[in-house]
C-alpha positions in Angstrom: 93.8 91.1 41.8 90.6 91.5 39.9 88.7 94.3 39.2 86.4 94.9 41.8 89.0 94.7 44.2 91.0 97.5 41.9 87.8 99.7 42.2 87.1 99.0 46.2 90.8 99.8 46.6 91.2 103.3 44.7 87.8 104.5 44.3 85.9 102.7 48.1 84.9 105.8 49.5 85.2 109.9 48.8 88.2 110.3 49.7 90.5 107.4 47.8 88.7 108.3 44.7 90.2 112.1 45.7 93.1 110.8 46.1 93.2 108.6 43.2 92.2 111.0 40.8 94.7 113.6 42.0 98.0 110.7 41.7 96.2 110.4 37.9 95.9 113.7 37.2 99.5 114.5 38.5 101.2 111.6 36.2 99.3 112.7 33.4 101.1 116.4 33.5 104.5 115.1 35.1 105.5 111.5 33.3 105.1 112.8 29.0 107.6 115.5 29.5 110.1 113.6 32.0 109.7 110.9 29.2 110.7 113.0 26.6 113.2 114.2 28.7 114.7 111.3 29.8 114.4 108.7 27.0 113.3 110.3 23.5 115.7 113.5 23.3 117.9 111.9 25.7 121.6 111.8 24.2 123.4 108.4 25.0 126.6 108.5 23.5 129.7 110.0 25.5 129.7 112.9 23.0 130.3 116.6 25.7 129.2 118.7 22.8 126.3 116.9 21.5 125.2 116.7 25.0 125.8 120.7 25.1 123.8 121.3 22.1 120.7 119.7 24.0 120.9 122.6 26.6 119.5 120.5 28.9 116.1 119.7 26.5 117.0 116.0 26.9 119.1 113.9 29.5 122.8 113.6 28.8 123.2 109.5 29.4 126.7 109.7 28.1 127.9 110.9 31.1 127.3 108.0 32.8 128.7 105.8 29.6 132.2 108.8 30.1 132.6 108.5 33.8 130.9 104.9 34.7 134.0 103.0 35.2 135.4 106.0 37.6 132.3 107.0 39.5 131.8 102.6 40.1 135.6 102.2 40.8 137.1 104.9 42.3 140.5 105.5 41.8 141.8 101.6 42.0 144.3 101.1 39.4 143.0 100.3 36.0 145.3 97.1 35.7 144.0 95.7 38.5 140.3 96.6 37.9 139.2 93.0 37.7 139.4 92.8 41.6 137.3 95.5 42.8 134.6 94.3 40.5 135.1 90.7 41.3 134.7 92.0 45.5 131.7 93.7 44.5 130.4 90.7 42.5 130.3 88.3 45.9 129.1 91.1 48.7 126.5 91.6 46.1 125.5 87.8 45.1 125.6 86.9 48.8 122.7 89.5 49.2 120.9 88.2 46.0 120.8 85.0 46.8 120.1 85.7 50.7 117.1 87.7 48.9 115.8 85.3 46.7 116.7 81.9 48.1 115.3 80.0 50.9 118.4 78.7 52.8 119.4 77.1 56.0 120.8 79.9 58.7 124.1 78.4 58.4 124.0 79.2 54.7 122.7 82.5 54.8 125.4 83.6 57.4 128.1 82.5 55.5 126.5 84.6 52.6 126.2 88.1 54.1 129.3 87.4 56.6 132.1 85.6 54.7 131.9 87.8 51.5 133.5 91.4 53.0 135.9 88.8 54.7 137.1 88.1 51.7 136.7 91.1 49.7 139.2 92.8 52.7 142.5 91.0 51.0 141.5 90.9 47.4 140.7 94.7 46.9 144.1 94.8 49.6 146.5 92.8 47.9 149.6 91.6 49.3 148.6 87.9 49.4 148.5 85.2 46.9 150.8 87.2 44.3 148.2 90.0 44.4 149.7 93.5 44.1 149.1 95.9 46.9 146.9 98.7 46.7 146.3 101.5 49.8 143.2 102.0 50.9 142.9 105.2 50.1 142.4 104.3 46.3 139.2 101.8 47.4 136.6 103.6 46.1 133.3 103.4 44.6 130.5 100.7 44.5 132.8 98.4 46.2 133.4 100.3 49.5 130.1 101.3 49.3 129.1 97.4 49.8 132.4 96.6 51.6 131.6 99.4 54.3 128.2 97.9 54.3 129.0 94.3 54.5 131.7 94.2 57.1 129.9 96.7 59.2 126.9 94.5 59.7 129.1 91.9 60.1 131.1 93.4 63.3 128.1 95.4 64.5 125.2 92.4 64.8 127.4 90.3 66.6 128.5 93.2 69.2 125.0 94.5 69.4 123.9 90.8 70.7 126.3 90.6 73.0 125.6 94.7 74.3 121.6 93.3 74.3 122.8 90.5 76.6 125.3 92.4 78.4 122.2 95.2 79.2 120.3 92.4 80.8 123.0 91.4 83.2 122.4 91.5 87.1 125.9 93.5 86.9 124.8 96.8 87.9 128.4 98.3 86.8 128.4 96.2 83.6 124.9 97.5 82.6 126.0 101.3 83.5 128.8 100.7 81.0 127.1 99.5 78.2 124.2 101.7 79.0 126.5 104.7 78.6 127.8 103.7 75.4 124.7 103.0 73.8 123.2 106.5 74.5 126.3 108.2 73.8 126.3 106.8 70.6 123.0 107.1 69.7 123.4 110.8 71.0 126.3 111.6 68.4 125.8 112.0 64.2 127.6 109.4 62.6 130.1 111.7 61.1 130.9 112.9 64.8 132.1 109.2 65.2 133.9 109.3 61.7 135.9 112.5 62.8 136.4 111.2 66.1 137.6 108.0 65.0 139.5 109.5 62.5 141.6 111.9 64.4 141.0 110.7 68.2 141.7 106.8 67.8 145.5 107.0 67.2 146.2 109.0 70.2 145.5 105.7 71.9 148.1 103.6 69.9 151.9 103.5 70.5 153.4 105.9 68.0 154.1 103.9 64.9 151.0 101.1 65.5 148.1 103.6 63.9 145.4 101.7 62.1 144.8 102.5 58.5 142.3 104.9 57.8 139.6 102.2 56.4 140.2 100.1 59.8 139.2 103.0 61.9 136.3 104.3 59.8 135.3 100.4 59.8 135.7 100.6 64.0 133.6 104.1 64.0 131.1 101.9 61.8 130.6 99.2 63.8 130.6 100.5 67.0 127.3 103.2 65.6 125.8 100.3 64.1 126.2 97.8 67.1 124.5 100.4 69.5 121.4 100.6 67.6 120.8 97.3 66.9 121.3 96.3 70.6 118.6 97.7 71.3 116.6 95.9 68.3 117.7 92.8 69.9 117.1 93.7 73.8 113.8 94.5 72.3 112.9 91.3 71.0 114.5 89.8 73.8 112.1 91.4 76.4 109.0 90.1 74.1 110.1 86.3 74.9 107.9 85.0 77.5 109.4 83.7 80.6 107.6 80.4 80.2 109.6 79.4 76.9 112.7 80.0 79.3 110.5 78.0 82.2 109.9 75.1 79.8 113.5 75.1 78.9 114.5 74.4 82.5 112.5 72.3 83.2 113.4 70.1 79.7 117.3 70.3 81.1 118.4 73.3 79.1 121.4 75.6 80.1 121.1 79.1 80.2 123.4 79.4 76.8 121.6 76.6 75.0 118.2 78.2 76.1 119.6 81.2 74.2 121.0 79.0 71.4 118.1 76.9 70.2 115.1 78.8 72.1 115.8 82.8 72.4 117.5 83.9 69.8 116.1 82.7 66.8 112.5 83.5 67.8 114.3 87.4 69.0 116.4 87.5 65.3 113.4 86.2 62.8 111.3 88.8 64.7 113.5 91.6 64.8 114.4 90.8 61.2 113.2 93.9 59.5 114.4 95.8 62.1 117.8 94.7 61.6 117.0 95.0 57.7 116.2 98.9 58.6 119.3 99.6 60.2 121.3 97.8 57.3 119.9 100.1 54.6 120.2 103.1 56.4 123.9 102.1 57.1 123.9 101.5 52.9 123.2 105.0 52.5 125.5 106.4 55.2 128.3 105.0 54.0 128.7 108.3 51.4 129.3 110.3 55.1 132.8 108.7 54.9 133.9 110.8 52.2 134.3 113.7 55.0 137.7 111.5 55.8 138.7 111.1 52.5 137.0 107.5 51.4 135.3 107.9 48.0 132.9 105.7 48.2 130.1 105.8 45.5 128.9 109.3 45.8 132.4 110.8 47.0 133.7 109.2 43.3 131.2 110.6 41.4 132.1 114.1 42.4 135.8 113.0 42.3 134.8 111.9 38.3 133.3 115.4 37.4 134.0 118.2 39.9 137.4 118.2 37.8 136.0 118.0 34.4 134.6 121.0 33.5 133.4 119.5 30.1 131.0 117.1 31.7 130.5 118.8 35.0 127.5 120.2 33.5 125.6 117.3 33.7 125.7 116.2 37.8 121.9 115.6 37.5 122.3 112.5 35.5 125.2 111.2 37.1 123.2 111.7 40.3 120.1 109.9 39.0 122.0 107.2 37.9 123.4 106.7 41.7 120.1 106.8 43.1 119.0 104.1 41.1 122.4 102.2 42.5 121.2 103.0 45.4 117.3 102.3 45.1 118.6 98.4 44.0 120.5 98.0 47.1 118.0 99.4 49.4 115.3 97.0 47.6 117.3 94.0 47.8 117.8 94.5 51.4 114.6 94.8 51.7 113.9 91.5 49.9 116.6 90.1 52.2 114.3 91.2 55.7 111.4 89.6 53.7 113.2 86.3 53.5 115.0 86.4 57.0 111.5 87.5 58.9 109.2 85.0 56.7 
């Protein structure tokens, strides 16, 4: 991008060069002091009373350096710390490659779907001489990905088949699904953790309730799924019926017309869509802390709302998860990029 382009960009007519000037003039009064604040009288080492002494004249980084391994981990057992890192490692190289590499679809599904698969036992334990851990310890950056993962793994599935099942000449059929899908879009996600939470047993034989995780991962899935139906009966509508009339006429079945002809136009167009709902169900996750998960936000307040030495300094501790949160969100972002180009 040369110059020219530069000037035609931020200074083309009256009111860019407004604009312009005003985005300058704010940086030049807002970035030197956050600077200052947050890099030259910033205190890094994990020293309460140093960071005291600052009264707040310069960010207190040790915090994060104190309370990292709690506010990343939860409250899984430090002996066995190696495997919530080691789950967190694969959800999150699955995405990174999905981002940055350009792979068959085979490939990439493996990448964002067999990852929480796995990640489900390991952080679990109780197989291959791993020692079992309740889910209620999970916590941290890996339920934050794990919630994410296995979500969009359950829900894009279901929400095909919904899209599919909303297109059916089965009047009862479509009143169902149709029901479901406005009822959950009609509802805030934490209605559908509480009522998962305390409704779904009442529909199990006493003695058979699901584990706490499970039916926060159901409440997930299901809010997830009903949304992105509707991303893919989209798509599906915007397929034009001769594609379906050349199929015929070629020999193709109805289900190998969807196979090799619908849905991968409907999914590489709906792609960002689908990326959309993935990040906003990466930030949703900290809802889940309402039920007792500590994800990645419900452990940082678990890591200092009982400290009182460090509680001081939340605002770092919450910058630092937003910028956990800012990588996630751009990676999936990069991942929409790679699945819609």
């Amino acid at each position: 991008m040369n110059f020219s382009t530069l000037r035609r960009r931020f200074f083309g007519d009256p009111l860019n060069a407004l604009l312009s000037l005003a985005v300058l003039a704010a940086a030049l009064l807002w970035l030197p002091p956050l600077l200052r604040w947050a890099v030259s009288n910033a205190h890094l080492a994990p020293d309460a009373a140093a960071c005291t002494a600052l009264e707040h004249g310069g960010a207190c980084w040790g915090v994060v350096v104190e309370k990292g391994r709690f506010i990343l981990l939860g409250r899984y057992p430090d002996e066995e710390a190696w495997r919530p890192i080691v789950a967190a490692s694969l959800i999150g190289a699955g995405w990174l490659l999905t981002a940055f590499r350009r792979l068959p679809g085979s490939a990439l599904a493996a990448l964002l779907l067999a990852p929480p698969l796995v990640a489900l036992p390991l952080l679990g334990g109780g197989v291959a001489g791993l020692a079992p851990v309740p889910t209620e310890l999970w916590g941290g950056l890996p339920l934050t990905l794990l919630l994410t993962g296995a979500g969009m793994a359950g829900a894009l599935p279901l929400g095909i088949a919904v899209a599919y099942g909303r297109r059916s000449e089965l009047p009862v059929l479509r009143a169902v699904l149709t029901a479901y899908v406005e009822l959950a879009r009609g509802i805030p996600l934490v209605a559908a953790l509480f009522a998962a939470s305390f409704l779904l047993p009442l529909f199990f034989p006493e003695g058979l309730a699901l584990d706490m995780l499970w039916r926060v991962l159901i409440a997930i899935v299901l809010f997830a799924a009903a949304y992105l139906s509707e991303i893919i009966r989209g798509g599906l509508q915007a397929i034009r019926p001769g594609q379906l009339d050349a199929a015929a006429a070629l020999g193709f079945g109805f289900w190998q017309t969807q196979r090799w002809i619908v849905l991968p136009q409907v999914l590489r167009a709906v792609a960002p869509s689908i990326a959309n709902s993935a990040i906003a169900l990466f930030k949703d996750t900290s809802l889940v802390t309402v039920v007792s998960l500590y994800e990645l936000t419900g452990s940082l307040s678990l890591a200092l709302s009982g400290d009182p030495e460090w509680r001081p300094f939340y605002l770092e501790a919450w910058l630092f998860i937003a910028a956990v949160y800012w990588v996630g969100c751009w990676v999936l972002g990069r991942v929409s990029r790679r699945l819609g180009g």
